[in-house]
C-alpha positions as CSV (number, residue, x, y, z in Angstrom):
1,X,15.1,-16.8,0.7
2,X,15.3,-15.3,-2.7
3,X,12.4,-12.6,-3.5
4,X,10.9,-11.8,-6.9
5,X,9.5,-8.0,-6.3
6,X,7.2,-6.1,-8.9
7,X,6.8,-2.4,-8.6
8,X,10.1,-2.5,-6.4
9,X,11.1,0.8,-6.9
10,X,8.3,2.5,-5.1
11,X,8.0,3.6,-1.5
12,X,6.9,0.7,-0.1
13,X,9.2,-1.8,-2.8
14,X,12.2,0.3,-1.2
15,X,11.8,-0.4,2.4
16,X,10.8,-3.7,1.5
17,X,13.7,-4.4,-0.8
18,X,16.2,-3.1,1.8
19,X,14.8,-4.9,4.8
20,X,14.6,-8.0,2.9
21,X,18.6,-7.7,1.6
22,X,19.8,-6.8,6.1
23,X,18.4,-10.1,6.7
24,X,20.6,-12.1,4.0
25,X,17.9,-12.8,1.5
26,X,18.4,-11.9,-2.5
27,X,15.7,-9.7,-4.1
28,X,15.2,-9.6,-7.9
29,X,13.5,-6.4,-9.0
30,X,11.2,-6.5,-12.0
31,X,11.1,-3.0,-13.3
32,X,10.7,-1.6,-17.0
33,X,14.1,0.5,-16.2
34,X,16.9,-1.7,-15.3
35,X,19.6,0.7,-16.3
36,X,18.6,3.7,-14.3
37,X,16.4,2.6,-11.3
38,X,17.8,3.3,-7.8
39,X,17.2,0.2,-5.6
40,X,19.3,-0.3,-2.4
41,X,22.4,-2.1,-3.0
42,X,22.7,-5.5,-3.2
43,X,18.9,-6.0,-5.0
44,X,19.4,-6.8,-9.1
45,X,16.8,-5.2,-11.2
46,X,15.6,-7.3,-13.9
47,X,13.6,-5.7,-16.9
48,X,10.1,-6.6,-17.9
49,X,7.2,-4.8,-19.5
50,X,4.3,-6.0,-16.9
51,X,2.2,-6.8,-19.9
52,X,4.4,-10.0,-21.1
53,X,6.7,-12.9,-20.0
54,X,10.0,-13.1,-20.9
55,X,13.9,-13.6,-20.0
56,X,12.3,-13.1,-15.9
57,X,10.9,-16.1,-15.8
58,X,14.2,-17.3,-15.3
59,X,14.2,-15.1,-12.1
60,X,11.1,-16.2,-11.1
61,X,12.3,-20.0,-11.2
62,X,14.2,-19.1,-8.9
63,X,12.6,-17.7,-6.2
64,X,10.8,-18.7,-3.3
65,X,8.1,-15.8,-2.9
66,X,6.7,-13.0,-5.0
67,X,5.2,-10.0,-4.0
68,X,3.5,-7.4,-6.5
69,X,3.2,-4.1,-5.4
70,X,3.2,-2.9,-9.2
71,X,0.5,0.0,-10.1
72,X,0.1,3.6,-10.6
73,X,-0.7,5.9,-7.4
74,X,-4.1,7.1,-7.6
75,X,-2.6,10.5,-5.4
76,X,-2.3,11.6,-9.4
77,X,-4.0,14.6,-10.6
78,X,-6.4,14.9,-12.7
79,X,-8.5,11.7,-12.9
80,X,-8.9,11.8,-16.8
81,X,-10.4,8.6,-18.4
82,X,-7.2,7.3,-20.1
83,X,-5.5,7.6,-16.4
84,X,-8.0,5.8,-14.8
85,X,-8.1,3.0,-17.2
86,X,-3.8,3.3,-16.3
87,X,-4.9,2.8,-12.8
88,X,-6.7,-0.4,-13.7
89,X,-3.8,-1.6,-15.7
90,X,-0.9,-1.4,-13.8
91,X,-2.3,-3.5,-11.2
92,X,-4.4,-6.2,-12.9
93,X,-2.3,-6.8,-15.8
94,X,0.8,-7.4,-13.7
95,X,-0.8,-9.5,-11.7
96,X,-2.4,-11.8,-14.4
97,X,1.0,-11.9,-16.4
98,X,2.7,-12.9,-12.6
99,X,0.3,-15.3,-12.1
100,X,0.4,-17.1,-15.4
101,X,4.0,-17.3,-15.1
102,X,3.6,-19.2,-12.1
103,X,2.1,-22.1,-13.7
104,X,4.6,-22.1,-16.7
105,X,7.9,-22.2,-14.6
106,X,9.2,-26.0,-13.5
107,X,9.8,-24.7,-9.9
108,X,7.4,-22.6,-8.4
109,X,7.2,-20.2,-5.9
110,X,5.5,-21.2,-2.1
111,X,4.1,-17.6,-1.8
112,X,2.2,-14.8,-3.6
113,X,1.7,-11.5,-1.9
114,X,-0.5,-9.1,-4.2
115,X,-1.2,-5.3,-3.1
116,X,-4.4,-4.0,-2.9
117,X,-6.0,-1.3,-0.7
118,X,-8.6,-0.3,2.3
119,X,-10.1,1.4,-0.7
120,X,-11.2,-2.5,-1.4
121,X,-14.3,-1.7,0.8
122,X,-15.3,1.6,-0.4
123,X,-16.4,4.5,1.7
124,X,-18.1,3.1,4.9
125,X,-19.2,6.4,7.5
126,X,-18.3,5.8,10.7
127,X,-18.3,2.1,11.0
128,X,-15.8,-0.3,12.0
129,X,-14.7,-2.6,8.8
130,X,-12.6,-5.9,8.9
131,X,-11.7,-8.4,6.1
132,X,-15.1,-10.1,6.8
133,X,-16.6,-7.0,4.9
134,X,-17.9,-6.7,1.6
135,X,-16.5,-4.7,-1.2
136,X,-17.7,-1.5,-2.0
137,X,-18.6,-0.2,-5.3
138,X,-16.7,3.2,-6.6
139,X,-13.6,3.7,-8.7
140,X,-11.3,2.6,-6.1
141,X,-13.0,-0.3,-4.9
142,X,-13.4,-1.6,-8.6
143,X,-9.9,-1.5,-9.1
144,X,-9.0,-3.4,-5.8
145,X,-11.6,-6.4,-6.6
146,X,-9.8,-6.7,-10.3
147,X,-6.3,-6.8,-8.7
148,X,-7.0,-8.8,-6.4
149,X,-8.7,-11.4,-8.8
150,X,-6.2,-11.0,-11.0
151,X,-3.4,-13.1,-9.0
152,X,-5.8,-15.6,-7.3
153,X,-5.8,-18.1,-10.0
154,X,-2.1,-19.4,-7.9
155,X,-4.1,-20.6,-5.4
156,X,-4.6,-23.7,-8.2
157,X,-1.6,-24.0,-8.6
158,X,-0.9,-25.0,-4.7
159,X,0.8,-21.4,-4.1
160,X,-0.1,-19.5,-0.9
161,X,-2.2,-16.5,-1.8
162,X,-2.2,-13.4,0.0
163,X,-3.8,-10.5,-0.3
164,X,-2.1,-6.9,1.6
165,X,-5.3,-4.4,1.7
166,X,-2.9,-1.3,3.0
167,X,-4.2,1.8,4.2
168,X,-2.3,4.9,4.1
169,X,1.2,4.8,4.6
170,X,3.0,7.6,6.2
171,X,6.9,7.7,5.6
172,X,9.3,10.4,5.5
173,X,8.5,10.2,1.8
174,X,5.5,10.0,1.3
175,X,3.5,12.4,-0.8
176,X,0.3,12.3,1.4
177,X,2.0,13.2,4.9
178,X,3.9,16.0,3.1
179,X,0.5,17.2,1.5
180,X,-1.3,17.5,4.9
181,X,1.4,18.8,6.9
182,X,2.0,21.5,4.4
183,X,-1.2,23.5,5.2
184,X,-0.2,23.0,9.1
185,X,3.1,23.9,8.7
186,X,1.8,27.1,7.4
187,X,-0.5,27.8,10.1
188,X,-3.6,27.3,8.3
189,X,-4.0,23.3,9.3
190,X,-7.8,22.1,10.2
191,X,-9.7,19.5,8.8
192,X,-11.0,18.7,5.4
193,X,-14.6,18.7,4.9
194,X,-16.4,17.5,7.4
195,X,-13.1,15.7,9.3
196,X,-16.0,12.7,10.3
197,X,-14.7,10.6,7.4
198,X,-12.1,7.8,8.2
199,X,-8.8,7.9,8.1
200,X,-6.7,4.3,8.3
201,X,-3.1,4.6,8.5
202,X,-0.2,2.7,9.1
203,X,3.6,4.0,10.0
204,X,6.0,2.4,6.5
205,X,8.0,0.5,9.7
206,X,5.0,-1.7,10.4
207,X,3.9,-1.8,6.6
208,X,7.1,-3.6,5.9
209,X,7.3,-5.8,9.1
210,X,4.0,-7.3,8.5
211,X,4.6,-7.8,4.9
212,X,7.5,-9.8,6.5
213,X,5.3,-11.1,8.5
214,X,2.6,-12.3,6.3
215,X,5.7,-13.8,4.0
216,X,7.1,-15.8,6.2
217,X,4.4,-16.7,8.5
218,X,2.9,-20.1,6.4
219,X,-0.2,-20.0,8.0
220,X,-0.9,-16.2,6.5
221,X,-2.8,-17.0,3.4
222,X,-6.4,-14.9,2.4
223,X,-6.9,-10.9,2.5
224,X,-4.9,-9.1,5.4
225,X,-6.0,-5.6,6.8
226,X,-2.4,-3.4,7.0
227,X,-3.3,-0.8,8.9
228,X,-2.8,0.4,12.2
229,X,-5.0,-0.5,14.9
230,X,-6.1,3.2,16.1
231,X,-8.1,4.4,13.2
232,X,-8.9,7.9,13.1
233,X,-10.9,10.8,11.6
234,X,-9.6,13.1,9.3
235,X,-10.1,15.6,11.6
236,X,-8.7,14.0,15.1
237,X,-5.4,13.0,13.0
238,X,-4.9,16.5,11.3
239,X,-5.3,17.8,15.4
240,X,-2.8,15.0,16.2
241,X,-0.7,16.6,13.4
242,X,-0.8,19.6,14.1
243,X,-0.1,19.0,17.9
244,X,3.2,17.4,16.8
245,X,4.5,19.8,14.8
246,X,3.6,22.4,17.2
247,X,1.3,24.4,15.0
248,X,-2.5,26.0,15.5
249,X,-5.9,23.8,14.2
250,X,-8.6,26.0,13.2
251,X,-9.3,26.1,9.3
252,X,-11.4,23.8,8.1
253,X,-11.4,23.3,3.9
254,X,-14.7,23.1,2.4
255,X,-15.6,19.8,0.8
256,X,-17.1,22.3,-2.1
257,X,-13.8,23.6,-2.8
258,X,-11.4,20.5,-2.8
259,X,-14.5,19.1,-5.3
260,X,-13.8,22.2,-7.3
261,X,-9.8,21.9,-7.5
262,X,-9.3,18.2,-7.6
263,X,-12.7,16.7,-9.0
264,X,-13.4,12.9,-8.9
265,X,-9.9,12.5,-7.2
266,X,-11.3,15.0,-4.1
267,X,-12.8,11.0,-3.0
268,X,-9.3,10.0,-1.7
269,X,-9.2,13.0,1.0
270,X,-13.6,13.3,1.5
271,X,-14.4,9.4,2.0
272,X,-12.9,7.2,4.2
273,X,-13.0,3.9,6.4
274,X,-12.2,2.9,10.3
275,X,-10.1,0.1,9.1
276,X,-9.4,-2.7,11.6
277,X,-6.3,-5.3,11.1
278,X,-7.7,-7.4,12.7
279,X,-6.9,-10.9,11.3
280,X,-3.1,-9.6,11.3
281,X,-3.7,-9.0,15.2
282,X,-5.2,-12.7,15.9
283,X,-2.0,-14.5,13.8
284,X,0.3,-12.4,16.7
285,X,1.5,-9.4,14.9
286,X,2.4,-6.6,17.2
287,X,2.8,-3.3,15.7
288,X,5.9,-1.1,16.4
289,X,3.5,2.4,15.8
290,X,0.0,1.9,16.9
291,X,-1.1,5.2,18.0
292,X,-1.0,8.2,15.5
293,X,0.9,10.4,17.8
294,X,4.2,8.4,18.5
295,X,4.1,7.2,14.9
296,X,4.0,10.8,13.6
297,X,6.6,12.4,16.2
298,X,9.2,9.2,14.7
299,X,8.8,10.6,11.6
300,X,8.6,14.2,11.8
301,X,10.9,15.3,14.7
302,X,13.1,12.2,14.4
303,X,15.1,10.0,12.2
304,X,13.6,6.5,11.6
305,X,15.4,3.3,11.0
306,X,13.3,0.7,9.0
């Protein structure tokens, strides 16, 4: 199977990239730096803009799938205006040019996968939420609905559509896990705020297999919940942390004060969602890390093979 990835050079792109290339199948790249990126060997990086077709179409003629996971972390400090009209536009513009493309090449590809996020459904208290739920109404919501709408338009075109609603991802890498182990690591780990919000999480091993999953499977099509199936609260998975790592949990950090330091962004660690993959679980996907505990001893007191 040959592969067209946007926003391949990211965590997720990576382990994707490289899983993809094990298994024999070519993976093209789109990236706006072909001469420098790192991708693991054997991918090809192919330049583009994201705003614009161009000499990738070629690419994409070729290829049986594409999967978009272009777009600008929202983990970026501060949330000025021009940055989060960037957020908006590295995911829907990408999409829309990727989707357009589809209908102008002879030989089209039989799958779309387009990123989005659990943020899709806004904060939600305590509740359980499923694909079946409406979407919610903040920032990070908005900016899932537009993404998402953005690459629909293949479904016209007789492409299978599917939509990867991910929560967070915790990898060796990953900026989040090393942000909240930091504080427990230095013996001053407890919750944040009122540790009641949610906190949906998925190990990057099972992030990539059921994007491999949702590729390959041909009855995948629609919005999929990646996340693991034991949702938590902030504050049972910093205790789960801090168990791991063999450190104290006792100080809490007042919602006041991360509102003071990181403004508007302080949403991403204060609200939350009990995210349930459930229409992932009733195709037959069995996930490798679905408890907190054994996913975060693989990938703090252990090396992990993806």
């Amino acid at each position: 199977m040959k592969v067209l990835i946007a926003g391949g050079s990211g965590l997720i792109g990576r382990a994707l990239t490289q899983s993809l290339l094990e298994d024999g199948h070519e993976v093209f790249v789109l990236t706006r730096r072909p001469e420098s990126v790192r991708l693991p060997q054997g991918a090809q990086a192919v330049g583009w803009d994201g705003q614009k077709t161009g000499n990738w179409l070629a690419f994409l003629e070729k290829s049986d799938a594409v999967v978009t996971l272009a777009g600008q972390t929202l983990a970026s400090w501060p949330w000025t205006k021009r940055k989060k009209q960037r957020f908006f536009d590295s995911r829907v513009r990408p999409a829309l040019v990727l989707a357009e493309a589809c209908g102008r090449v002879s030989r089209r590809p039989k799958v779309f996968l387009q990123a989005s996020a659990i943020g899709y459904y806004g904060p939600r208290g305590d509740l359980p939420v499923t694909e079946t739920d409406s979407p919610g109404k903040d920032l990070g919501a908005r900016i899932c609905q537009q993404a998402e709408a953005a690459s629909k338009p293949v479904e016209l075109l007789g492409i299978r559509h599917v939509i990867l609603r991910t929560g967070v991802v915790l990898a060796r890498e990953s900026i989040i896990l090393k942000l909240m182990a930091l504080p427990v690591r230095l013996f001053i780990g407890g919750p944040l705020g009122s540790g009641t919000q949610g906190f949906s999480w998925i190990h990057i091993a099972d992030e990539v297999s059921a994007i491999r999953f949702l590729l390959e499977n041909e009855a995948a099509s629609g919005a999929f919940n990646l996340t693991a199936p034991e949702p938590l609260s902030n504050a049972e998975f910093t205790q789960i942390l801090a168990r791991v790592l063999q450190r104290p949990y006792w100080l809490p950090v007042p919602a006041l004060l991360l509102r003071l330091v990181l403004g508007e962004m302080s949403s991403l660690v204060l609200d939350g969602q009990f995210v349930l993959p459930e229409r992932l679980q009733k195709l037959g996907f069995q996930f490798r890390f679905p408890r907190a505990e054994e996913a975060l001893r693989d990938l703090l007191t252990r090396r992990i093979a993806v």
